[in-house]
C-alpha positions in Angstrom: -19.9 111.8 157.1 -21.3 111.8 153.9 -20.0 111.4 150.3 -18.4 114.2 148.7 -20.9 113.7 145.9 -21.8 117.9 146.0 -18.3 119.7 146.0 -17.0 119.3 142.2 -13.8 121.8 143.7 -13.2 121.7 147.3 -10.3 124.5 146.9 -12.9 127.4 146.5 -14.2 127.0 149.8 -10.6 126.9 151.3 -9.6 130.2 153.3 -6.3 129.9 151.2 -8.2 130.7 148.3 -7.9 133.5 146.3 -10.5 134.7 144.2 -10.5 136.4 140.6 -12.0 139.4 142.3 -13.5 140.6 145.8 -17.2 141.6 146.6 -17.7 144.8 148.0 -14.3 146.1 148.6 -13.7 148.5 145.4 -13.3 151.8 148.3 -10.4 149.8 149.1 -9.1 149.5 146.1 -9.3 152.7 145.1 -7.3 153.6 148.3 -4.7 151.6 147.8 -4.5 152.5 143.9 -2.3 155.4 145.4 0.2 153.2 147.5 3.9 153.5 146.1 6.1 150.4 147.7 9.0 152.6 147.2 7.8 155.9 149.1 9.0 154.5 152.5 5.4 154.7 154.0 3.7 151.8 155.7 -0.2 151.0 155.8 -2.2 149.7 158.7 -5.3 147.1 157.3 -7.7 146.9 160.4 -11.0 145.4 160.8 -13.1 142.5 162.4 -12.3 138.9 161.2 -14.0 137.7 158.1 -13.9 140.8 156.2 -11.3 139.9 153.7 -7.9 141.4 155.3 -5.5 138.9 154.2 -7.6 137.6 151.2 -7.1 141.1 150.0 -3.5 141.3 151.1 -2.2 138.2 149.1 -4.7 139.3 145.8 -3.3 143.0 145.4 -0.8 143.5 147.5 1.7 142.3 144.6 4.4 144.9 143.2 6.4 144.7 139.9 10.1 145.0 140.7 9.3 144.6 144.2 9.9 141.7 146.8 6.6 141.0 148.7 7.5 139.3 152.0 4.7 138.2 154.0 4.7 136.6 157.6 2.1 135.7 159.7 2.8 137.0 163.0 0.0 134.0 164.9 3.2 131.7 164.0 5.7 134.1 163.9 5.9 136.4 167.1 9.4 137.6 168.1 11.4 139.5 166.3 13.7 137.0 166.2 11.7 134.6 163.9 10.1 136.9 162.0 13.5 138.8 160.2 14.7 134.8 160.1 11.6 134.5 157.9 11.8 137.7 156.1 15.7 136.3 155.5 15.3 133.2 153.9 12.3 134.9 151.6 14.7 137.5 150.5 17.3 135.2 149.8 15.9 131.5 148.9 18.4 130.0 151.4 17.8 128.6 154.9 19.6 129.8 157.9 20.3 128.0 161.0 20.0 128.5 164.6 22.2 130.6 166.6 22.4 133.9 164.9 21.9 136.6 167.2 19.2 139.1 166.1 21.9 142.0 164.9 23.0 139.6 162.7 19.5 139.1 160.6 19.2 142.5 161.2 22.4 143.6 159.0 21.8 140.6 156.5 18.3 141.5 155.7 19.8 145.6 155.3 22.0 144.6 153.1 19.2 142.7 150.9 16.9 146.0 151.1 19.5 148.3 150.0 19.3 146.1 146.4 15.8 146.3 145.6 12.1 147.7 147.1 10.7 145.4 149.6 7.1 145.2 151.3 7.1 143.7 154.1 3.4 142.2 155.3 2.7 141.3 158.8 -0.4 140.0 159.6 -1.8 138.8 162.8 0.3 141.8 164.0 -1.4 142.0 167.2 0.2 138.3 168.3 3.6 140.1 167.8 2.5 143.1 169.6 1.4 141.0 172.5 3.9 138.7 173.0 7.2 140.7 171.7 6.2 144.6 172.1 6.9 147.3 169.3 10.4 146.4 169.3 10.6 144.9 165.6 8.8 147.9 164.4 10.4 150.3 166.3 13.1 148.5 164.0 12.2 148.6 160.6 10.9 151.8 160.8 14.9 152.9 161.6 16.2 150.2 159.1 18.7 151.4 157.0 17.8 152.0 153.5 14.5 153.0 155.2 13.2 154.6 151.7 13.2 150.8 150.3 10.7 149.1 152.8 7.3 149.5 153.7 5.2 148.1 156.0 1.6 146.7 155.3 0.1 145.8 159.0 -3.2 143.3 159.1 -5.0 143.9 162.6 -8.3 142.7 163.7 -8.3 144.2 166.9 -6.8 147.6 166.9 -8.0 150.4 164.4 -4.4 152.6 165.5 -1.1 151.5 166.7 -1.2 154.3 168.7 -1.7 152.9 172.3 0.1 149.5 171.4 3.4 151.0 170.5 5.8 153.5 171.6 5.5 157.2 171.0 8.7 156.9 168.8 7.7 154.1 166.7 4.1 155.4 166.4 5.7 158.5 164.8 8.5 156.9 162.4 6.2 154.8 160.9 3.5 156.9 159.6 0.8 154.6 158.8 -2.3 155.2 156.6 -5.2 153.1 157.8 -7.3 151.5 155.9 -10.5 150.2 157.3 -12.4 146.9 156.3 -15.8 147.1 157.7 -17.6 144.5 158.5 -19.8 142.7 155.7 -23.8 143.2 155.4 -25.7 140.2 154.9 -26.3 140.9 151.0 -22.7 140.9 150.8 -21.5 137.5 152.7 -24.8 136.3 150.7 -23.1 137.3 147.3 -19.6 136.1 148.2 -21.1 132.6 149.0 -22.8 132.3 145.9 -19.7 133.1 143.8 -17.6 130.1 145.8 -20.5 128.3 145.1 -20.9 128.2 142.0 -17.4 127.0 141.5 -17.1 124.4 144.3 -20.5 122.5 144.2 -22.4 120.8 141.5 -25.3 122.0 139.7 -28.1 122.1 141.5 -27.2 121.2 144.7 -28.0 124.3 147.0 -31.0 125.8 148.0 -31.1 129.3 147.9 -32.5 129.8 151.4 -29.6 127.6 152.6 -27.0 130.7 151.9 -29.4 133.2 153.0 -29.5 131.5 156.2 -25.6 131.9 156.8 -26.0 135.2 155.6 -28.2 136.0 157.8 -26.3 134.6 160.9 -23.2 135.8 160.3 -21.0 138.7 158.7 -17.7 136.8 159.3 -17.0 135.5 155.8 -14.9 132.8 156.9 -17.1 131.2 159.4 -19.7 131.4 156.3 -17.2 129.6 154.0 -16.8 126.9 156.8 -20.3 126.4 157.4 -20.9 126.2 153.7 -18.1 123.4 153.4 -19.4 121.5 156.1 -22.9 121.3 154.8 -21.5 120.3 151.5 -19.0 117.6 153.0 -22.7 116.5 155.5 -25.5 116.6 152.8 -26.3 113.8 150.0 -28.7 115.9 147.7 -29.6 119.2 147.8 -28.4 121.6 150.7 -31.1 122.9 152.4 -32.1 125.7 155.1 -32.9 122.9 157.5 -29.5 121.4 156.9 -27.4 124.5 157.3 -29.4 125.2 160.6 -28.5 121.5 161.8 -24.7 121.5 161.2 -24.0 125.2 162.6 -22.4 123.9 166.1 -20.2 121.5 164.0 -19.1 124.6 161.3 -18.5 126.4 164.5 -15.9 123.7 166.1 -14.3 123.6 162.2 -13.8 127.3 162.6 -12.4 127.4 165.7 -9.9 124.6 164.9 -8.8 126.3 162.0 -8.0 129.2 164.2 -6.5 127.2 166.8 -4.4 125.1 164.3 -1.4 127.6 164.4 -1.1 127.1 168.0 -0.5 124.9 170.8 -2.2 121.7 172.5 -2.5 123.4 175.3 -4.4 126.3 173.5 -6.6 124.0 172.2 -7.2 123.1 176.2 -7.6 126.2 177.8 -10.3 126.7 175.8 -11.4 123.3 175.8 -11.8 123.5 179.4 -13.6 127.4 178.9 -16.0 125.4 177.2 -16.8 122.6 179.0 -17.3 125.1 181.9 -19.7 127.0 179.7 -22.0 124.0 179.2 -21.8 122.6 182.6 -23.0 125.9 184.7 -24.8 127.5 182.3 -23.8 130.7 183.0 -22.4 134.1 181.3 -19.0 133.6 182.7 -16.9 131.8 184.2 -13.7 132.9 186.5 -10.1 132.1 185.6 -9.5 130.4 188.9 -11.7 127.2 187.1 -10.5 127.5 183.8 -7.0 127.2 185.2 -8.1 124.1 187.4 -10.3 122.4 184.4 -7.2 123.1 182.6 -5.2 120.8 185.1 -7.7 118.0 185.0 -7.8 117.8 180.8 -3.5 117.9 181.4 -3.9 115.0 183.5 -6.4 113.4 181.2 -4.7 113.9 178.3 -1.3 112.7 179.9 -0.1 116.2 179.0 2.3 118.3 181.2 0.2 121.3 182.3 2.0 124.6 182.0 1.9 127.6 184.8 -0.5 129.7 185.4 1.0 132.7 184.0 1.3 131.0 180.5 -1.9 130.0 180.8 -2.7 133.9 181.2 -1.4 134.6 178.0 -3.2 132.0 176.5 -6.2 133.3 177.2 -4.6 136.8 175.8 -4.2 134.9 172.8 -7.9 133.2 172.6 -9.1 136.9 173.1 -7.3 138.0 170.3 -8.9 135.5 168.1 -12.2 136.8 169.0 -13.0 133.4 170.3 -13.9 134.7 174.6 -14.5 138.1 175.7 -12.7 138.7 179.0 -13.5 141.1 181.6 -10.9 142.7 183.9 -11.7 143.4 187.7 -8.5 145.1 189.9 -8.5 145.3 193.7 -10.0 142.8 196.3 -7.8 140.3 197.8 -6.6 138.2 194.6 -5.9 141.3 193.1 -6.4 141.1 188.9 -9.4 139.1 188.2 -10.6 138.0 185.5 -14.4 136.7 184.2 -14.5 135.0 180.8 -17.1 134.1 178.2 -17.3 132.4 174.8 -17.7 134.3 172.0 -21.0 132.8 170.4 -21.6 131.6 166.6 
């Protein structure tokens, strides 16, 4: 790797970081001008990855007199864990193992019949997946109801409708809020404004961001790529070097995704790819991901897990909007599925 020599900050092309204002999202803005944290209503954030969901979140989503909880349901996804987290936010303390869930449950109402509280939960889908509505079915029956609300981040449903019950869906009341996906003179924009702050003077060609832009409205692979070029690239960056260093931005993205999660995530879709590049076709079938899967176990000296974990994996990978899958019933193996990579 090269030098450093062009990134003066590196922290402004972090996904952590949190800018003095947003491109493009004043609609938004305006729509949640009206919000009251102390109404007892709950939002639903949807849209695509890379279009500023939980940038947006952690930038306005901040209430005077209010305690702002906010849990990341790709780490978090039981109900268990995530009222354990929302505990030991509300309270500063840390709390062991062994509580059953009733007893979070009538700690934490206790701690929202003192003061407002919003409660963010991001990633929601991974809790929806692996846990059901239950924790929302919930909190949307807590006690002291009228000081909670809920502020959902999806990137894959635009309605809780079909993922929860009809009972939850009802209680809760949601007002969605769209984020659509960024236009090119957009993502262009936002990387000039990290840019200036990260890199040194003179160092960036201007084609170079209206490249990215051009390849991609996912805002966080843009700030990747950008990083990468930065962290590859001795003088000036150019077109010609952001064009060279896109499969490497790619793997950086897809690690960060993956980083969250397990080794054996990081396997599965290992072994997705490698399957990609040897057959050179669209898809491939689960039957050899699960067997590719075996062989990188047995490589790796890792213990492989069962088949039907390995399903959900690949649940999981889908909700990252890293593979597609397609879903074939009937025929004598009954569910089938055919997966393919999600491209750059």
């Amino acid at each position: 790797m090269a030098s450093n020599n062009l990134l003066r900050d590196p922290d402004p092309l972090k996904p952590s970081y949190l800018p003095e204002t947003l491109v493009d999202r004043e609609n938004t803005v305006s729509q949640l001008s009206e919000f009251d944290p102390s109404s007892g209503r709950n939002l639903l954030l949807h849209g695509p990855r890379g279009t500023g969901k939980t940038t947006f979140a952690h930038h306005f989503l901040q209430f005077d007199d209010t305690t702002t909880c906010y849990i990341s349901c790709d780490q978090f996804t039981t109900q268990y864990q995530v009222l354990k987290q929302v505990y030991q936010i509300l309270t500063h303390e840390e709390i062991g193992t062994g509580h059953h869930t009733s007893d979070l449950q009538r700690k934490i109402e206790e701690r929202t019949g003192q003061r407002p509280v919003v409660l963010i939960l991001d990633e929601v889908d991974f809790l929806l997946l692996n846990d059901g509505g239950s924790l929302l079915y919930y909190l949307s029956r807590i006690e002291n109801r009228e000081n909670l609300s809920l502020i959902l981040i999806s990137s894959n449903h635009s309605s809780l409708k079909e993922q929860v019950e009809e009972r939850t869906y009802s209680s809760l009341q949601t007002n969605r809020i769209p984020f659509e996906p960024y236009d090119g003179e957009t993502v262009y924009q936002l990387l000039k404004n990290r840019a200036e702050k990260a890199l040194r003077p003179q160092s960036l060609h201007r084609e170079a961001l209206g490249y990215i832009a051009s390849t991609t409205q996912n805002a966080s692979q843009a700030l990747h790529w950008l990083r990468v070029a930065a962290e590859n690239t001795e003088q000036r960056i150019t077109e010609e070097d952001v064009a060279s260093l896109k499969d490497q931005a790619y793997r950086e993205y897809v690690d960060h995704l993956l980083q969250p999660f397990t080794e054996h995530h990081r396997l599965v879709y290992q072994a997705i790819e490698e399957l990609d590049e040897e057959n050179k076709v669209d898809t491939v079938n689960t039957g050899a991901v699960y067997q590719r899967y075996q062989d990188l176990c047995q490589a790796y000296e890792e213990e492989s897990l069962s088949n039907r974990r390995i399903s959900d994996y690949l649940k999981q990978l889908e909700l990252l909007n890293l593979i597609n899958v397609k879903y074939y019933y009937g025929g004598q193996n009954g569910k089938t599925r055919e997966i393919n990579l999600i491209p750059f």
